[in-house]
C-alpha positions as CSV (number, residue, x, y, z in Angstrom):
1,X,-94.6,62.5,35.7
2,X,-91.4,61.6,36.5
3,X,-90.2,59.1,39.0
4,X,-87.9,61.6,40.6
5,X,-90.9,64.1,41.1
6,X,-90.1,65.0,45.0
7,X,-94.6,64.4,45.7
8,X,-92.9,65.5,49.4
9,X,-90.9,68.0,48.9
10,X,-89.4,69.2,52.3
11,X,-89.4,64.9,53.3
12,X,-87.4,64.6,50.0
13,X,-90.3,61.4,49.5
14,X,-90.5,60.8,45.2
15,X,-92.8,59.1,43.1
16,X,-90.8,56.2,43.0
17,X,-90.5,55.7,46.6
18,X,-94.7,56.0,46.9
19,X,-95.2,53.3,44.6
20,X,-92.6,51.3,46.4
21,X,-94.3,52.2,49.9
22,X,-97.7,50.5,48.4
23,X,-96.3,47.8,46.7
24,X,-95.0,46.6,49.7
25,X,-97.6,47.6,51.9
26,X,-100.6,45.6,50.1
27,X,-100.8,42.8,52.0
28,X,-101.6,44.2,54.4
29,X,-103.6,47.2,52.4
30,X,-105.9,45.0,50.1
31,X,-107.5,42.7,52.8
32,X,-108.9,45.6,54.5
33,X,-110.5,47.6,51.1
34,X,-111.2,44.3,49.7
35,X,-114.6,45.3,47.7
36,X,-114.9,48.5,49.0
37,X,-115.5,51.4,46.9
38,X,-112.7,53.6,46.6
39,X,-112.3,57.5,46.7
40,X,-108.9,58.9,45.7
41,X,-107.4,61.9,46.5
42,X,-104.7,62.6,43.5
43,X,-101.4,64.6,44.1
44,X,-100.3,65.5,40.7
45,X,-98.1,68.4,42.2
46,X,-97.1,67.1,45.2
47,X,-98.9,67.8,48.6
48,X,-98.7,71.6,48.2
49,X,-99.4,71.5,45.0
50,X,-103.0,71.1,43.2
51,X,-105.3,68.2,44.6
52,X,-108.2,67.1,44.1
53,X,-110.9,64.2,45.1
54,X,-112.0,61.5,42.8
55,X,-114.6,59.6,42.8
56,X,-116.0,58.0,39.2
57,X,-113.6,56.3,37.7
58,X,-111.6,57.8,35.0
59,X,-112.4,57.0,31.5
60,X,-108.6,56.2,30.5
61,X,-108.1,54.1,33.3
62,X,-107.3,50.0,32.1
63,X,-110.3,47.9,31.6
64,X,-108.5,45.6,33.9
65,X,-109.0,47.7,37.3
66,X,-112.3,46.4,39.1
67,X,-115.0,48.6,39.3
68,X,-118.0,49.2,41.0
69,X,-121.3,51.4,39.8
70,X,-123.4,52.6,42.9
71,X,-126.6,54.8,43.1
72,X,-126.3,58.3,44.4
73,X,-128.2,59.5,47.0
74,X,-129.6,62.5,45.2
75,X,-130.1,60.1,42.0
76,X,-127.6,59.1,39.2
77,X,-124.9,56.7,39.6
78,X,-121.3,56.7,39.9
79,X,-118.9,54.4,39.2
80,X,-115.9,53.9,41.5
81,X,-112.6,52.2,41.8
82,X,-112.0,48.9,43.7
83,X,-108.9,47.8,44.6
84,X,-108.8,44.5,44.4
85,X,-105.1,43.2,43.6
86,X,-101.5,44.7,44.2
87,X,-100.8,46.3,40.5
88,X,-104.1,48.3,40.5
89,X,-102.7,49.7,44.0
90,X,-99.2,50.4,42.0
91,X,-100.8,51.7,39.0
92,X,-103.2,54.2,41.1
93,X,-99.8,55.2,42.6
94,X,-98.5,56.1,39.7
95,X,-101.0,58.1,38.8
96,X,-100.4,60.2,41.9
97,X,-102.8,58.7,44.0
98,X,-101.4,59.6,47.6
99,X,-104.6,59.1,49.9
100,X,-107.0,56.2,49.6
101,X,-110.6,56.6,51.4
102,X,-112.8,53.7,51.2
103,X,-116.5,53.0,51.7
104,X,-118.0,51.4,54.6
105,X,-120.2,49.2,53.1
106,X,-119.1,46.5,50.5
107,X,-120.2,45.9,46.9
108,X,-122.3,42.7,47.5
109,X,-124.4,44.7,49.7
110,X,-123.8,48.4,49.0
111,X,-126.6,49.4,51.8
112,X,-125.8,47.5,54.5
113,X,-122.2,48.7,56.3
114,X,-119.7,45.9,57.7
115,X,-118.7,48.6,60.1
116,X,-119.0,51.7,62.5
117,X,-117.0,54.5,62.4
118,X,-116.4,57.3,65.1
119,X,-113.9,60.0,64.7
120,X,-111.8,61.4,67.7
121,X,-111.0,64.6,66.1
122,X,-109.1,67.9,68.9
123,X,-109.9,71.1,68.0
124,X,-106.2,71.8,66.7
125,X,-103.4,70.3,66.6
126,X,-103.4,68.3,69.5
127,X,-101.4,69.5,72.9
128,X,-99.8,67.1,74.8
129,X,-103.2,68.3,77.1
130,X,-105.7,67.3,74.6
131,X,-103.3,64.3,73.1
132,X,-104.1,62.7,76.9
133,X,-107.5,63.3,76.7
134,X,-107.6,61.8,73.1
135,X,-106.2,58.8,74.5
136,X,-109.4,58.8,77.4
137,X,-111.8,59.2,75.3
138,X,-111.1,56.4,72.7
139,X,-110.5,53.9,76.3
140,X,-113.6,55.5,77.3
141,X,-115.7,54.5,74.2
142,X,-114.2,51.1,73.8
143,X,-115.8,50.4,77.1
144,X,-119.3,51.8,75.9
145,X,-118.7,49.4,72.9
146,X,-117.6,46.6,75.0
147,X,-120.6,46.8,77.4
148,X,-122.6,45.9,74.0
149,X,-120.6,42.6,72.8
150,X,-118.8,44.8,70.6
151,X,-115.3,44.2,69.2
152,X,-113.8,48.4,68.8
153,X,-110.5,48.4,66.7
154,X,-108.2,51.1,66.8
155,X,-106.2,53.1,64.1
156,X,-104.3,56.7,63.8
157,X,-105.6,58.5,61.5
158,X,-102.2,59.7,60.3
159,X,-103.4,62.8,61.0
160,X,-104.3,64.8,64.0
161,X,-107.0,62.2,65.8
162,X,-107.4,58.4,66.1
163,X,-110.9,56.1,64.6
164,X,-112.1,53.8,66.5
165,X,-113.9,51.3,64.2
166,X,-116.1,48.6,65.1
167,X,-116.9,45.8,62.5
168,X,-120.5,44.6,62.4
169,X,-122.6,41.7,60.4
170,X,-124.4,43.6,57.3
171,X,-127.7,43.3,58.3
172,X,-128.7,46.9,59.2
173,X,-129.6,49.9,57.3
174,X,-127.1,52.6,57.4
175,X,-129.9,55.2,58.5
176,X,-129.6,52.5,61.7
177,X,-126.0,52.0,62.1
178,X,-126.3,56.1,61.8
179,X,-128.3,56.5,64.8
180,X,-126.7,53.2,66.8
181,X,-123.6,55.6,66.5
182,X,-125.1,58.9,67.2
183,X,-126.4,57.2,70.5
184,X,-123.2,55.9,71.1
185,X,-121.3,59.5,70.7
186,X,-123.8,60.6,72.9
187,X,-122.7,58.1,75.7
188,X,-119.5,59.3,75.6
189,X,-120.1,63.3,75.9
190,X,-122.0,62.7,78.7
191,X,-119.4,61.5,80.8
192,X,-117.4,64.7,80.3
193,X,-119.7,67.6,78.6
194,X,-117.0,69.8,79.1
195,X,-114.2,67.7,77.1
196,X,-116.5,66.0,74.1
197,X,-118.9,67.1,71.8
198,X,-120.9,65.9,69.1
199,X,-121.9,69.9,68.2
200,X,-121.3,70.1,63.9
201,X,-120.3,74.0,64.2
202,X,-117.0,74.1,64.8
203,X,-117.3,77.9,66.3
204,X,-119.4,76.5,69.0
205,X,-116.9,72.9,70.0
206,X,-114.7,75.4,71.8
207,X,-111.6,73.5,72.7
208,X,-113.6,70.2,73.1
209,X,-112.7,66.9,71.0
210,X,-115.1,66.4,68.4
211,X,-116.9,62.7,68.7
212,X,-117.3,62.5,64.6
213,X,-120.4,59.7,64.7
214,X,-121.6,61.9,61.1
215,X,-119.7,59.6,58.6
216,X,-122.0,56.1,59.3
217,X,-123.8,57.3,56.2
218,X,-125.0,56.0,52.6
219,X,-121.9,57.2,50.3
220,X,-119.5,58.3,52.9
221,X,-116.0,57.5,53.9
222,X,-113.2,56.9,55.9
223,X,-109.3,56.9,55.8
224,X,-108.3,53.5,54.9
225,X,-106.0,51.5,56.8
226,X,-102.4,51.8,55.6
227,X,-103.3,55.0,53.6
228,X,-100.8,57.6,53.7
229,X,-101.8,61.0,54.3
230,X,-101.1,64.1,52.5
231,X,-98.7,66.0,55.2
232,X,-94.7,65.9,55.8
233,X,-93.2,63.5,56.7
234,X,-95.7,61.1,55.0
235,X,-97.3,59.6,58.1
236,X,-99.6,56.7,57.8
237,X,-102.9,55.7,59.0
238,X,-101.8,52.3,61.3
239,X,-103.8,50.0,62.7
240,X,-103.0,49.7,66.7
241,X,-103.0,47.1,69.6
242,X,-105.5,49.2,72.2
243,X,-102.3,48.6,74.6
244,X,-100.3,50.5,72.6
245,X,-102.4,53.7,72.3
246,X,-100.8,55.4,75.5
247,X,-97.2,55.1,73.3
248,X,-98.6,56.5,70.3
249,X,-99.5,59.7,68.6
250,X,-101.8,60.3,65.6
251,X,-98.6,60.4,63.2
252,X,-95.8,58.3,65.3
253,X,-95.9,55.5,62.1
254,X,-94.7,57.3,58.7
255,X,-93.2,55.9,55.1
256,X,-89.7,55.8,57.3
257,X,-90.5,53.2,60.1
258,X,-94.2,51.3,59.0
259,X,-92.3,48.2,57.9
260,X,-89.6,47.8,60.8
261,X,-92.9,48.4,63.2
262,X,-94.7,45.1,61.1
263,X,-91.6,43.6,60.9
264,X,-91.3,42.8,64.5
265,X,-94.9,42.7,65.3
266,X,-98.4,40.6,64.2
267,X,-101.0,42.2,62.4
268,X,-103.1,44.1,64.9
269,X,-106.1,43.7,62.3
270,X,-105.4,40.4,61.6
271,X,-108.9,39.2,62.8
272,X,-111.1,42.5,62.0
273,X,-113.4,41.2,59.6
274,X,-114.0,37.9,61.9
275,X,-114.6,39.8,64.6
276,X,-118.6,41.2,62.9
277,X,-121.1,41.3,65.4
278,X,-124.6,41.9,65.5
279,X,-126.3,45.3,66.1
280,X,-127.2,45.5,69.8
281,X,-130.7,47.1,70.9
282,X,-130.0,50.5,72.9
């Protein structure tokens, strides 16, 4: 494809200028999907054009890209990407990788997570209504995670929610860190029933935000930190400072104005994987 291939066409964002957006993003991309497994989600069309999700590793693909085979759950195995170094980001790039999901466990020890994941997700497109009460619940479960001797982090998704992830030693099954975060989740609804909920059918959330605890599983994923999304304007998943989560919105940092943010500020995830705790008892 070419260079000039507009990948965002009404943000006028080319192929050229996604390459360039990861090549200067990966230092502070690679430390946090260093030996993680790797989804991609590949944009040969552009956003509105086909897409799809890839997990094994492409047979073309250089010898040189690291590499990871895992067990399936259902049985098999698959073999996914690592990204271990700054030209296997640019060279995904070019080959219209957009969105980068990554593991939560790493490839020394594939069944035992290094963190927690939990999903602040509205029902829509968040009002300035349910934008506020976003912003209460992820305050509201940092003090739940707190109260444990937990260290919460806190990102945009770059979409319409924020994650709040907690890093943890890997010592723990992930069927455990699953139900340490369904507990958790749990926590949080009941403080306001009628503004969170961990119900799975979307038809019966109503206009309640959606505590997503599901993805602390075997195989699953997350958006990884610094990944750009897949919508206009090419917004960014960004780590945050907690203080600054009343100023922000789930796509306030984009391709346009992530490097004069880290420009003038420190790395608000500098410290993430030193910050690994233990799993508390409930």
């Amino acid at each position: 494809m070419s260079l000039t291939k507009l990948l965002f066409p009404k943000s006028k964002f080319n192929k050229r200028q996604i390459i360039e957006y990861y090549t200067k993003i990966a230092p502070y991309f690679l430390p946090l999907v260093h030996k993680y497994p790797i989804v991609m989600q590949r944009y040969p069309d552009g956003i509105f054009g086909k897409n799809f999700f890839q997990k094994q590793i492409p047979e073309y693909f250089p010898d040189w890209i690291n590499r990871q085979t895992v067990d399936l759950k259902m049985g098999g195995k698959q073999t996914l990407v690592l990204i271990e170094d700054q030209q296997t980001l640019e060279y995904l790039a070019n080959q219209d990788v957009l969105v980068y999901h990554s593991w939560l466990s790493q490839t020394d020890l594939i069944n035992y997570p290094t963190k927690i994941i939990f999903d602040l997700d509205p029902a829509q497109v968040a009002s300035s209504t349910q934008l506020k009460d976003l912003k209460i619940a992820a305050k509201a479960l940092k003090v739940i995670l707190e109260s444990y001797n937990l260290i919460p982090f806190l990102m945009t998704t770059g979409s319409r929610g924020y994650h709040v992830i907690v890093p943890i030693l890997p010592h723990y099954t992930f069927e455990l860190v699953h139900e340490f975060a369904k507990q958790i989740a749990i926590k949080l609804v009941q403080q306001a029933p009628d503004k969170y909920t961990i119900t799975i059918n979307k038809e019966k959330r109503g206009e309640c935000i959606f505590i997503d605890y599901l993805r602390n599983s075997y195989g699953q994923t997350s958006i990884a930190p610094y990944s750009l999304r897949a919508l206009e304007g090419a917004p960014i998943a960004t780590p945050l400072d907690w203080f600054e989560l009343d100023s922000s919105t789930p796509q306030k940092y984009t391709i346009k104005n992530i490097f004069s943010r880290l420009s003038h500020k420190h790395n608000p995830w500098l410290n993430f994987q030193a910050s690994a705790k233990a799993l508390p008892k409930l």
